[in-house]
N, C-alpha and C positions, 0 to 999 in steps of 0.2 A: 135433538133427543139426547145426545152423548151430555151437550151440556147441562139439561136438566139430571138425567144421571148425577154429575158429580156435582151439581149443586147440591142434591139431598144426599150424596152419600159426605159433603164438606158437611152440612145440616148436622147428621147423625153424629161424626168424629165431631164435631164442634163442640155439640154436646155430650158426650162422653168426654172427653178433654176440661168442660165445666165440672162434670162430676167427679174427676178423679183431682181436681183444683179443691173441690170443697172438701173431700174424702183429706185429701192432703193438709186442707187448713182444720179439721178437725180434731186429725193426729199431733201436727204439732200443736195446737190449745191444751191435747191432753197430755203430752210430754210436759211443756208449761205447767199444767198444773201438778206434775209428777216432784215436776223439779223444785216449786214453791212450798209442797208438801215438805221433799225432802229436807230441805235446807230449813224449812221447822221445826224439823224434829231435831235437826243438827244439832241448831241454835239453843232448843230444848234442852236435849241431852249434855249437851256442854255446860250448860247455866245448871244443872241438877246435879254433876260432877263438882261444881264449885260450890253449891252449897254444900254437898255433903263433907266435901272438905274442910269449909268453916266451920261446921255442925264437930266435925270430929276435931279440929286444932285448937276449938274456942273450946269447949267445956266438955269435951267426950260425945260416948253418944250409948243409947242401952244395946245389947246386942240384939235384941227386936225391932228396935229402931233401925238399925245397920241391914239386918238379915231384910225388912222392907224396903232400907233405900236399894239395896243390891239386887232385890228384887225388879222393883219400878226401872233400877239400870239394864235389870235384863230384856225386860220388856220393851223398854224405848228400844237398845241394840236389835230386837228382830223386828219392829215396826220400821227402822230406817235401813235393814236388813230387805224386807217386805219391800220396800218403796225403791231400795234402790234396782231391783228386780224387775219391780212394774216399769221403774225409767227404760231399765235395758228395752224391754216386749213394746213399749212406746216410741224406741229410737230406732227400732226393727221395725214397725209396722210406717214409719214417719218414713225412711227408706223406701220402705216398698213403695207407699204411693208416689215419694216421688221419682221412682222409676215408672211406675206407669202413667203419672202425669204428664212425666218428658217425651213417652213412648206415645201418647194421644196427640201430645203440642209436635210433634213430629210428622205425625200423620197427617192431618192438620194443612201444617205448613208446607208436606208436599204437593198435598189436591189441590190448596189453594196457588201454587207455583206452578202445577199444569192446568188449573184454568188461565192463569195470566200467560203463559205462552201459547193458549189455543186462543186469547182471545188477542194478542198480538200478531200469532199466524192468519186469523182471521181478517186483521186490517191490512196487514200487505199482501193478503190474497186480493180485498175488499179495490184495497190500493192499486195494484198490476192489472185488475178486471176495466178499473177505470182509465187505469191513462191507456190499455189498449185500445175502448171503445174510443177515446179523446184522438188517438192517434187513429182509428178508422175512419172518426168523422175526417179529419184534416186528409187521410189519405184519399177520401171521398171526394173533398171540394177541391184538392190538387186533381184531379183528375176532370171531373168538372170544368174547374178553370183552364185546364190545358184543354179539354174539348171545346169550351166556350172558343178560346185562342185559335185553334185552330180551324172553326170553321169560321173564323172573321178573315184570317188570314187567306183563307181560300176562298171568300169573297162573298160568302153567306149573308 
């Protein structure tokens, strides 16, 4: 009964340990994607910084022209502003699961560690039950044969 017990309560942590496995591969997918985003925009805003610099060394630029590149530069700064933000709350949440990942694969790894010592207790109980019957029979037929013996010797 005990063992069916921590069979299904191994069952249960097994899975919860599954879930907090795919919680945690979901997180980082979406950190991943935080970061691919990021480094877009990076890419982006650095290449829009060197046009606007050829734009203004090759032939000027109008100051409408300027006041909208500075614009779209501001814009990109709080988009990669935005994203780098979302990274942080995705490397915090990427964290947590895997602290509760470790804390399920722990549990886990205990029940299944006191099944294996109950059921190694269980074979050298299994084991000592047998060589005692082993050694009653033999104490049986030593007894036996010392009676056999003895009543030949007395002349039976």
């Amino acid at each position: 009964m005990a063992n069916q017990s921590l069979d299904l309560l191994i069952e249960l942590t097994s899975k919860a340990r599954d879930v907090a496995a795919r919680a945690l591969a979901q997180s980082r997918n979406a950190e991943q994607q935080v970061i691919n985003q990021l480094r877009t925009l990076d890419e982006y805003q650095q290449e829009y910084r060197q046009n606007l610099q050829r734009e203004l060394l090759k032939e000027g630029m109008s100051p409408s022209a300027l006041t909208n590149y500075r614009g779209f530069l501001h814009s990109l700064e709080d988009a990669v502003e935005r994203a780098q933000k979302s990274l942080e709350r995705h490397r915090k949440q990427v964290a947590q699961h895997q602290v509760t990942w470790l804390a399920q694969w722990q549990k886990v790894s205990a029940i299944e560690a006191l099944l294996s010592r109950r059921a190694q207790q269980e074979r050298l109980s299994a084991g000592r039950a047998e060589q005692r019957q082993t050694d009653e029979m033999a104490s049986q037929l030593r007894r036996r044969r010392d009676s056999f013996s003895t009543s030949i010797d007395s002349g039976f």
